[in-house]
Structure formats: structure tokens, C-alpha cells
C-alpha positions in Angstrom: 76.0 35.5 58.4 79.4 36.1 56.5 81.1 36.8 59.8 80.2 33.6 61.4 81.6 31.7 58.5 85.0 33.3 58.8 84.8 32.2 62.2 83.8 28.5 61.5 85.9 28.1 58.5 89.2 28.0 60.7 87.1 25.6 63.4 86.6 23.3 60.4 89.7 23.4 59.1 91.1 21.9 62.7 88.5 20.0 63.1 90.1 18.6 59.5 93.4 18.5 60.0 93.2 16.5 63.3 90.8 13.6 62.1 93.8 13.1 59.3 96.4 13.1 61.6 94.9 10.6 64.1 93.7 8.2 61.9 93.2 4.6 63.5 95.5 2.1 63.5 95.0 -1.1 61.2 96.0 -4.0 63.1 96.6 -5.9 59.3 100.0 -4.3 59.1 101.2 -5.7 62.8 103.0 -8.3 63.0 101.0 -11.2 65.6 103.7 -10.6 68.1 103.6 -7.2 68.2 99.8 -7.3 67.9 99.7 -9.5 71.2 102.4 -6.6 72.9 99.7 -3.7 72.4 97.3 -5.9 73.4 98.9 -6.8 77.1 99.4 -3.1 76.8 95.7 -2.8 77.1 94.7 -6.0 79.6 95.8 -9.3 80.2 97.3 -11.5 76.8 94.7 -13.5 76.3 96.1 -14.8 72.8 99.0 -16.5 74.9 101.3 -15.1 71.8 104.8 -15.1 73.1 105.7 -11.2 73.8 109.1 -9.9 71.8 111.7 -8.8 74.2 112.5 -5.2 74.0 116.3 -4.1 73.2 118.3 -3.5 76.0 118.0 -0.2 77.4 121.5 1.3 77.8 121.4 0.6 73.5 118.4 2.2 72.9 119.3 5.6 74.3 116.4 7.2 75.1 115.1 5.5 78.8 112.5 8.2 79.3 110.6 7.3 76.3 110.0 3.6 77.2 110.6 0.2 76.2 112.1 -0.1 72.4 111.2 -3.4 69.9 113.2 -4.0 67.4 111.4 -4.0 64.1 111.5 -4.3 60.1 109.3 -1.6 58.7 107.9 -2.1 54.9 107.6 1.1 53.1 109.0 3.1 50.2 109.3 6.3 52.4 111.9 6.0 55.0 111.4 9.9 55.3 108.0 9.8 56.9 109.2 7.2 59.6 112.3 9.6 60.8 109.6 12.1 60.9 107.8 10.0 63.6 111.0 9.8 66.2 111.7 5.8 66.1 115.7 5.2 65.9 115.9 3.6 62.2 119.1 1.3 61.8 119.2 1.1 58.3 117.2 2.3 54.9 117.2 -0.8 51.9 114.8 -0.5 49.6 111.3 -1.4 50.3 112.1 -1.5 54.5 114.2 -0.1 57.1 114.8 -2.2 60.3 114.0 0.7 63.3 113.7 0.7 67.1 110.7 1.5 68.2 108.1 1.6 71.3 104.6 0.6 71.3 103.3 3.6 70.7 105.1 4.3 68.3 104.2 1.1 66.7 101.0 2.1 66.4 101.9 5.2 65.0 103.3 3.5 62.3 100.3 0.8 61.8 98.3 4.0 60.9 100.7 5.4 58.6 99.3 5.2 55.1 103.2 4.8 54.2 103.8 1.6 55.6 102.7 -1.6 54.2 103.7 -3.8 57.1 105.9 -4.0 60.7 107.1 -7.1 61.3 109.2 -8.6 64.6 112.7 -9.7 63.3 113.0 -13.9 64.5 115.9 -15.3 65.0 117.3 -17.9 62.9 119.2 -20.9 64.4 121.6 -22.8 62.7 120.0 -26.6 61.1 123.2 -28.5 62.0 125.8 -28.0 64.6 129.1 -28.6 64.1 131.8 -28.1 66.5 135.4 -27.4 66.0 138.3 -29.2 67.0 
């Protein structure tokens, strides 16, 4: 009996360790348009969210490992995220703005770390004025 539980102890333990590290994603820290991207991923968009754009590829460099989104990532622990491979930009306190591809996003969604990713909007000018 003792020999069998050696043997099933280090099963267990695995077993364990790899339910904690894929833990499922929560789609409450997405962002709608990135939401939307993993679901086109998956089938047609039938939210008709606009899709973000990914950065250009000769910036990203990396074009083996897909299409990069830019992204702000809400967390206190800009450690863990390096830790995940996504290209972070810069580190301020409470979120670093990354590069990062869709599985990677939801990589980070199930990250007990972060709080939120967001999709970075641009902001155009109220009032155009034009120079002489």
C-alpha cells in the first residue's frame, strides 16, 4: 500500500501543478475590443465590435509568433508579465503598456496579477486649427 502512494503522490502533485497553471481565462479583465478579437479567433464576430489593428510587423520583431496588439496592462507586478514573453514598452505604476498576441492576451486575462487589459484609443484633437 505504502509503495503505491509514493507512486501517486508525484502523479498528484502534476496533476496539481498543471490545473494552477492553466487556469481559465476571465473575460471581465478584456477589454470589449479585444474580447471581440479572441472571439473572431474562434468563429465569425458576431458582436460586430470593431477589431483593433495589430502593430505593424517589421516593429514588433518577432513575425513567427503572430500578430501583436498593442495594449495597457493593469497590474502591480510588471515581473510576472515579462515572465509571460509579451514585449512591455514601459512600467508606471499600476500598468505597463505591452505588445502582445492573442494568446498571449489570454494568458494574461488568467493571470491572477492583472486587474484589467485594455486596447489603447486614439484621441483626436476637439478643434482644428491650421497654421499660417
Amino acid at each position: 500500500m505504502r509503495k503505491k502512494m509514493i507512486k501517486l503522490v508525484p502523479l498528484l502533485c502534476l496533476a496539481a501543478a498543471c490545473s494552477v497553471h492553466h487556469a481559465a481565462m476571465d473575460p471581465s479583465k478584456l477589454d470589449p475590443a479585444f474580447a471581440a478579437l479572441i472571439a473572431a479567433q474562434k468563429g465569425p464576430n458576431p458582436a460586430s465590435y470593431p477589431l483593433p489593428s495589430p502593430v505593424d510587423e517589421n516593429r514588433s520583431g518577432d513575425e513567427k509568433s503572430g500578430k501583436r496588439y498593442e495594449c495597457i496592462v493593469y497590474t502591480k507586478q510588471a515581473g510576472a508579465l515579462r515572465q509571460t514573453g509579451i514585449v512591455i514598452h514601459s512600467t508606471l505604476p499600476g500598468f505597463v503598456t505591452a505588445w502582445a498576441t492573442v494568446r498571449q492576451l489570454e494568458q494574461l486575462a488568467s493571470m491572477p496579477e492583472v486587474t484589467y487589459i485594455e486596447s489603447p484609443k486614439t484621441n483626436f484633437p476637439q478643434q482644428q486649427s491650421h497654421a499660417p
